[in-house]
C-alpha positions as CSV (number, residue, x, y, z in Angstrom):
1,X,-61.1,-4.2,-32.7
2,X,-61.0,-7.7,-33.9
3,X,-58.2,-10.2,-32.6
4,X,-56.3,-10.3,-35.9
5,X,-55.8,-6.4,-35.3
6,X,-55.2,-6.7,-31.9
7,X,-52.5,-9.6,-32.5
8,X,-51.2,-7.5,-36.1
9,X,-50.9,-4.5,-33.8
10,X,-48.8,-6.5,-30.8
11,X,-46.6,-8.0,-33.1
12,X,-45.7,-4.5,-35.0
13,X,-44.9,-3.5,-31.2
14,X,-42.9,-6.2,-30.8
15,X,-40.8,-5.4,-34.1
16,X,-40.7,-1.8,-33.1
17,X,-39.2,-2.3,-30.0
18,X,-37.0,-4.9,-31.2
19,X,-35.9,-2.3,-33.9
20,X,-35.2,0.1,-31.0
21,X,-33.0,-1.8,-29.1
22,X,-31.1,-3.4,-32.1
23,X,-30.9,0.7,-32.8
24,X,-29.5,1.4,-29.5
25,X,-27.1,-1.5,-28.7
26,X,-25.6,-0.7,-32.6
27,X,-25.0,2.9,-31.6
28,X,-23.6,1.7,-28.2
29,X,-20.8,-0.7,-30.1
30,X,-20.4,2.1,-32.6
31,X,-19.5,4.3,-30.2
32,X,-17.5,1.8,-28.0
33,X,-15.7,1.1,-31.2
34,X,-15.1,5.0,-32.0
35,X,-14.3,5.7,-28.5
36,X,-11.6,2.5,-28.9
37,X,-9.8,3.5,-32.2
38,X,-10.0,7.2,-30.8
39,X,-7.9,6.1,-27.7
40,X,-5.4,3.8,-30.3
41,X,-4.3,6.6,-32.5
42,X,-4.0,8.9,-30.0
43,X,-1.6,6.6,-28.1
44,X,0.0,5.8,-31.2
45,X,1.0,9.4,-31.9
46,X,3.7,9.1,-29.2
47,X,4.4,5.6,-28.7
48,X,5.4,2.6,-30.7
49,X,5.3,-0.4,-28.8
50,X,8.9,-2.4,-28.2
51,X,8.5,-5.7,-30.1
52,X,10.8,-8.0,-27.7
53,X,10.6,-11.5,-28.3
54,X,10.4,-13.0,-25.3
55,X,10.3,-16.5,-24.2
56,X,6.9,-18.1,-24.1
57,X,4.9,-17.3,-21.2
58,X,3.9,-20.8,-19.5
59,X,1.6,-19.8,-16.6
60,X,-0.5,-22.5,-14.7
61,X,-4.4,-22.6,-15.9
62,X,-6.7,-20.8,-13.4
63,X,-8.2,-22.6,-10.7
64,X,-11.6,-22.0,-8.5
65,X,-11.8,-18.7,-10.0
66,X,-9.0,-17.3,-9.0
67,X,-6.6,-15.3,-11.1
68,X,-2.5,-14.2,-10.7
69,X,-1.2,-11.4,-13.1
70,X,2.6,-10.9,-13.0
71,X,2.4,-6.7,-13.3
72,X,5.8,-6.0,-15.0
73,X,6.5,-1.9,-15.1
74,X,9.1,-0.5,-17.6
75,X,10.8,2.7,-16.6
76,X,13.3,3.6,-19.6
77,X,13.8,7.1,-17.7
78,X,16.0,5.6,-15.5
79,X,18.5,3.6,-17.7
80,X,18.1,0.0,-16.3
81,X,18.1,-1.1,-19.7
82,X,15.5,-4.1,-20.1
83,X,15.4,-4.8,-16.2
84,X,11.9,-4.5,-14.6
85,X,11.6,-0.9,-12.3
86,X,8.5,-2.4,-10.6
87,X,7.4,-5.9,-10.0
88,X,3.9,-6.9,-8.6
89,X,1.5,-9.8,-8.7
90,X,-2.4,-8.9,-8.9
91,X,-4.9,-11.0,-7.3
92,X,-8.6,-11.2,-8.3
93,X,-11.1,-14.0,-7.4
94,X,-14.1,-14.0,-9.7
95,X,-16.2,-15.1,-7.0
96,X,-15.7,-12.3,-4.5
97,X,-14.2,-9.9,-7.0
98,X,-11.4,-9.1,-4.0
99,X,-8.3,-7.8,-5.3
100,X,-4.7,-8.0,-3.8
101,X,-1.3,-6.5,-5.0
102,X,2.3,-8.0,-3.7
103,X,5.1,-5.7,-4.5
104,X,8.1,-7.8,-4.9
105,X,11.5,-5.2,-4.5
106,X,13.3,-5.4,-7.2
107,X,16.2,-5.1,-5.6
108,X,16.4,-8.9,-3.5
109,X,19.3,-11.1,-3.9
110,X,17.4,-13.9,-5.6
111,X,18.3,-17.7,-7.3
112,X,17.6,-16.9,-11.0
113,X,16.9,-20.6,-12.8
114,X,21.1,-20.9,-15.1
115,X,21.7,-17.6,-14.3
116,X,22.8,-18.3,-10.4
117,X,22.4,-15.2,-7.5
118,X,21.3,-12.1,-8.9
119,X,18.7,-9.1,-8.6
120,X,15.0,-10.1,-9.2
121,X,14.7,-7.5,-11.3
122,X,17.7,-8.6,-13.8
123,X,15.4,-12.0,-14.7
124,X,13.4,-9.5,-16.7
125,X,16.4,-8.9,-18.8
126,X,17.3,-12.3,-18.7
127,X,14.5,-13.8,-20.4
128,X,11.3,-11.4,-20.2
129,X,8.0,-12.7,-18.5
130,X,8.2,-15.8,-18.6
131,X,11.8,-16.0,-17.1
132,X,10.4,-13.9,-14.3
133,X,7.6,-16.2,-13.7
134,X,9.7,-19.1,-13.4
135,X,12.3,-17.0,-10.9
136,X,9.5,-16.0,-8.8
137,X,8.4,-19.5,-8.5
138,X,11.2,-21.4,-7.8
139,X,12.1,-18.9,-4.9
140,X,8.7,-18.4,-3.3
141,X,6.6,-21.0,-4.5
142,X,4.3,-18.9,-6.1
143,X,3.0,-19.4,-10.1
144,X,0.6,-16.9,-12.0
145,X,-1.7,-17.0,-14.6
146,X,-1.1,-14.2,-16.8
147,X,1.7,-11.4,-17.2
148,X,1.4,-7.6,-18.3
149,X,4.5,-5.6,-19.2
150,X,3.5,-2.0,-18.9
151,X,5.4,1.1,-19.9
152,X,5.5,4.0,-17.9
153,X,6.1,6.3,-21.0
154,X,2.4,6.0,-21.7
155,X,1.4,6.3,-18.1
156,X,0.9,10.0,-17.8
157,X,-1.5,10.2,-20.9
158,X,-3.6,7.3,-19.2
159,X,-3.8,8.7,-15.6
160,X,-5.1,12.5,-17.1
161,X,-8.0,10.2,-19.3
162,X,-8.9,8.2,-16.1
163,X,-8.6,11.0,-14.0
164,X,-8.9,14.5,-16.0
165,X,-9.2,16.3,-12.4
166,X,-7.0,14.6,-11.0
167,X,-5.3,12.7,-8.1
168,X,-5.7,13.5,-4.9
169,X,-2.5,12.5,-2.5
170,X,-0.7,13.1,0.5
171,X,2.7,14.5,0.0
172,X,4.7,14.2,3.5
173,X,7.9,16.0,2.5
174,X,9.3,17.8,-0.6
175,X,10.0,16.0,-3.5
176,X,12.7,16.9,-6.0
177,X,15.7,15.2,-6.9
178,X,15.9,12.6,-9.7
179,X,12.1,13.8,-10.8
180,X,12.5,16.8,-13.0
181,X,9.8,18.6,-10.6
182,X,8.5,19.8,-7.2
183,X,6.5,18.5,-5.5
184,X,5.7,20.3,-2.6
185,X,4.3,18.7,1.4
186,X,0.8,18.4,2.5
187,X,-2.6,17.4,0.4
188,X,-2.9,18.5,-3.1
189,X,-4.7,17.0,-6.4
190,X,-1.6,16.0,-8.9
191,X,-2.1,16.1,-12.5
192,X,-0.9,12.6,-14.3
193,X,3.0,14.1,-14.9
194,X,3.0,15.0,-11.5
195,X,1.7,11.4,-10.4
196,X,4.4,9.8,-12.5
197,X,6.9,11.7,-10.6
198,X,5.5,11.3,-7.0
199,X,5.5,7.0,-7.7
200,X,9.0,7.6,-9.4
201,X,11.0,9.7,-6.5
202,X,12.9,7.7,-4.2
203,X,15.4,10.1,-2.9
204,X,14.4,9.7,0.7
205,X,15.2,7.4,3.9
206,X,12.6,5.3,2.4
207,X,14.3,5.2,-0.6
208,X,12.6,2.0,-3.0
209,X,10.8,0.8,0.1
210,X,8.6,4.6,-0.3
211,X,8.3,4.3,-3.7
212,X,6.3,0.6,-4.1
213,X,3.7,1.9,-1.1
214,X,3.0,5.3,-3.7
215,X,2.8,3.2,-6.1
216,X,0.5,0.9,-4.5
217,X,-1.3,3.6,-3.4
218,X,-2.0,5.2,-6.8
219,X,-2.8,1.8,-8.4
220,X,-5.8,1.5,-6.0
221,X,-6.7,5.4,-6.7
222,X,-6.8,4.6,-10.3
223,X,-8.6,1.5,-10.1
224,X,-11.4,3.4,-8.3
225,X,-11.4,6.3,-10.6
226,X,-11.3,3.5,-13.8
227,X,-14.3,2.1,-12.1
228,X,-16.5,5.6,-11.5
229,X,-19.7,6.2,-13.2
230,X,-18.6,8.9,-15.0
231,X,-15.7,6.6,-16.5
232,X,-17.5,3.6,-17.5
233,X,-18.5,5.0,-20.8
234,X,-15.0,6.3,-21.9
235,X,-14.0,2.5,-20.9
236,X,-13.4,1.8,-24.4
237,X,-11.3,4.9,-24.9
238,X,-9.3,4.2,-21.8
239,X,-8.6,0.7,-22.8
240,X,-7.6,2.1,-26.7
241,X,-5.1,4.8,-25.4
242,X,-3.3,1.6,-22.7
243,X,-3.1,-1.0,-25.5
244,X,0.4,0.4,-27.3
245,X,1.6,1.0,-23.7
246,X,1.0,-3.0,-22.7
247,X,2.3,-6.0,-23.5
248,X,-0.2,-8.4,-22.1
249,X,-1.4,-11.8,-22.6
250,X,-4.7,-11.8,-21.2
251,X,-7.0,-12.4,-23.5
252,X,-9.8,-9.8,-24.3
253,X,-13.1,-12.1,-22.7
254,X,-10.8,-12.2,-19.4
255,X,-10.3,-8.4,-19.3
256,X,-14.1,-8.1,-20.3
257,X,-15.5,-11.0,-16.8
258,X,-12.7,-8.9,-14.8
259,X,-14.2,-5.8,-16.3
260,X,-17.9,-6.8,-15.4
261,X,-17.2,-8.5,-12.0
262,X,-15.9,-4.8,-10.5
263,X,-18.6,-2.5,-12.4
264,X,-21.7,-4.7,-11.4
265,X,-20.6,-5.3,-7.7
266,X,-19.6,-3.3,-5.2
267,X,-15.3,-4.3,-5.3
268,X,-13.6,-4.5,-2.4
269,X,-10.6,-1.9,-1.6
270,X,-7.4,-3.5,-2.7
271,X,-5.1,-5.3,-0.4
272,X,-1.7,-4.6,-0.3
273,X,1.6,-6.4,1.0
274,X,5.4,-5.7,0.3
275,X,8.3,-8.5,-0.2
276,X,10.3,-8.6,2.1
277,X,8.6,-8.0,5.3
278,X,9.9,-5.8,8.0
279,X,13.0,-7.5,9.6
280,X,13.8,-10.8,7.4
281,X,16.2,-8.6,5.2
282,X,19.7,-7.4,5.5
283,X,21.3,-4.9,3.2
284,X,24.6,-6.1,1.6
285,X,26.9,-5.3,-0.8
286,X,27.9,-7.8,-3.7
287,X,29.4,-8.5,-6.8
288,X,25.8,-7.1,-8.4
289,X,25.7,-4.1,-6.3
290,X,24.1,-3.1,-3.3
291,X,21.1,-6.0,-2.6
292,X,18.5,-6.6,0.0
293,X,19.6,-10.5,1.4
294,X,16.1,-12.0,2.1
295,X,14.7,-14.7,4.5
296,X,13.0,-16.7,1.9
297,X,11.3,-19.0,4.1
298,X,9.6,-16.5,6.1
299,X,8.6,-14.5,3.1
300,X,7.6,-17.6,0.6
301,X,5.0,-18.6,3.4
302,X,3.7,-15.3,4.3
303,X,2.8,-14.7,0.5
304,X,1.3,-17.9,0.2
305,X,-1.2,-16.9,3.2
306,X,-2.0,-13.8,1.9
307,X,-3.1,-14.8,-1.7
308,X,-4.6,-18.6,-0.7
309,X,-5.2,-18.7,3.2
310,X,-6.9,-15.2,3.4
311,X,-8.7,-15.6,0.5
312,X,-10.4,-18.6,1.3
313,X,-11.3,-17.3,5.1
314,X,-13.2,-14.6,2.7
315,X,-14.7,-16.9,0.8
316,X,-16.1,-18.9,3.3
C-alpha cells in the first residue's frame, strides 16, 4: 500500500469517526430535547404557572465560587394567600461542590424594611422575592445570589419522576389530621402524594419545628435520587416537568456548572441547620398572631458561621 492510500484511508477514518460522533451527540440533544418538551407538556396539563410581578430581584454577584439561592415554597393548600409556607437558603460552593440548607421558620417576629414587626413569611406577600431578600438581610446579615419560588402543586408529579419507587422514610407516629391521609409509624417507602403529606403534617408537639426537619430531610433524599445513574438520562425530563412549577432566576449555564459539579464528583451529603436555634426563642402572642420572638444576635452570627466560617475550614 502506497502512502497516498495509507494517508486517503486514515483521513476517511478520521471522517467516519467524526461522522459517528456528530451522529451520536445529535441523537443525544435530540433526545435531551424530546425528553425536555415531554416533561413541559406534561407539566403543563395540570399547571399554569402564577404570573406575579414581583419587584426586581437585586441579589449580590457571586463571589469565590460560592452561591446563595433563597428557596421560596408555595403551599396554596393551606390558604396563606401569597405568604411563603417554607423558607430556606441553599448553599453550594463550586469548588468543593458542598451543599447546605438553612430553614428560616416562617413564623419569627421579624423587622420587615416600611412594613415594621411582622411574620417572615408575610414579606413574601409583601413584595415577593426580592422583598424577602432584603428582610432576610437587614435582620441577619445575610444576602443571596439567586431566588426560586417553587409550588408545591407540582411537587408530587416531580417526586414520582425522580423517584418512581419511591421514598424511603421513617414515620415515628401516625400521621393524619390536616393531610387528607394516613400515614402510618415505622419504615415504609412513600409514593410522591404520600411524601407531600408527610413534609406537609404538622399536627404534632413538634408542630412547624417537625415539619422543616422532613422537609429537610426529603430535599436531601431527592437530591440523591436526582443525582443516581439511573436518573441522569431522564435529567432533561425532570427539569421539563419542574419548569411551570418554578419561578426562578437562575439562569440555565448556572443550573447546567451546578448540574455538572454533583454528577462528575462525588457531592457531599447536605448540611442542615434551623432558624432559630434551640433556646434563643420565646413563643408570644401579638397583634399578628401567635409568633416565635427571636434572639437575633445569636442567630444572625451562628448563620453567618455556618455558610462562611465552616465553609472555608473545608476549603482549606
Amino acid at each position: 500500500m502506497t502512502n497516498n492510500q495509507q494517508k486517503s484511508r486514515k483521513r476517511t477514518l478520521v471522517k467516519r469517526l467524526l461522522i459517528s460522533v456528530v451522529f451520536f451527540i445529535s441523537i443525544i440533544v435530540a433526545y435531551s430535547i424530546y425528553q425536555y418538551n415531554d416533561g413541559l407538556s406534561n407539566a403543563r396539563e395540570v399547571y399554569e404557572k402564577d404570573e406575579n410581578d414581583f419587584d426586581s430581584f437585586e441579589g449580590e454577584e457571586i463571589q469565590f465560587g460560592e452561591m446563595k439561592v433563597l428557596l421560596i415554597g408555595n403551599d396554596a393548600r393551606e390558604g396563606e394567600q401569597g405568604r411563603s409556607d417554607t423558607l430556606m437558603i441553599a448553599y453550594y460552593n463550586q469548588h468543593t461542590n458542598q451543599i447546605k440548607l438553612a430553614s428560616l421558620m416562617r413564623d419569627m417576629y421579624v423587622e420587615i424594611p416600611e412594613y415594621g414587626m411582622q411574620k417572615l413569611n408575610a414579606a413574601f406577600a409583601f413584595g415577593g422575592p426580592e422583598l424577602v431578600r432584603k428582610t432576610i438581610k437587614h435582620n441577619f446579615d445575610i444576602d443571596v445570589n439567586y431566588y426560586a419560588v417553587v409550588d408545591f402543586s407540582g411537587f408530587t408529579e416531580i417526586v414520582d419522576l425522580i423517584a418512581p419507587k419511591g421514598i424511603e422514610v421513617d414515620i415515628p407516629e401516625e400521621m393524619s389530621t390536616g393531610i387528607g391521609m394516613t400515614l402510618h409509624p415505622g419504615k415504609q417507602t412513600l409514593s410522591g402524594e404520600e411524601v407531600l403529606g408527610y413534609v406537609r403534617f404538622r399536627k404534632d408537639n413538634q408542630g412547624d419545628f417537625g415539619r422543616v426537619e422532613r422537609q429537610q430531610e426529603v430535599l436531601s433524599k431527592i437530591k440523591d435520587e436526582a443525582l443516581s445513574v439511573e436518573n441522569i438520562i431522564h435529567l432533561p425530563k425532570i427539569i421539563g416537568t419542574a419548569d411551570p412549577y418554578i419561578d426562578t432566576n437562575v439562569d440555565k449555564q448556572t443550573l447546567l456548572s451546578i448540574a455538572k459539579g454533583l454528577v462528575s464528583t462525588d457531592s457531599h451529603e447536605i448540611k442542615t441547620l434551623r432558624i432559630p436555634l434551640d433556646d434563643s426563642y420565646t413563643d408570644e402572642h401579638v397583634d399578628v398572631g401567635a409568633v416565635l420572638s427571636v434572639d437575633l444576635e445569636e442567630n444572625k452570627q451562628k448563620l453567618k458561621h455556618f455558610f462562611f466560617e465552616e465553609s472555608s475550614v473545608a476549603h482549606d
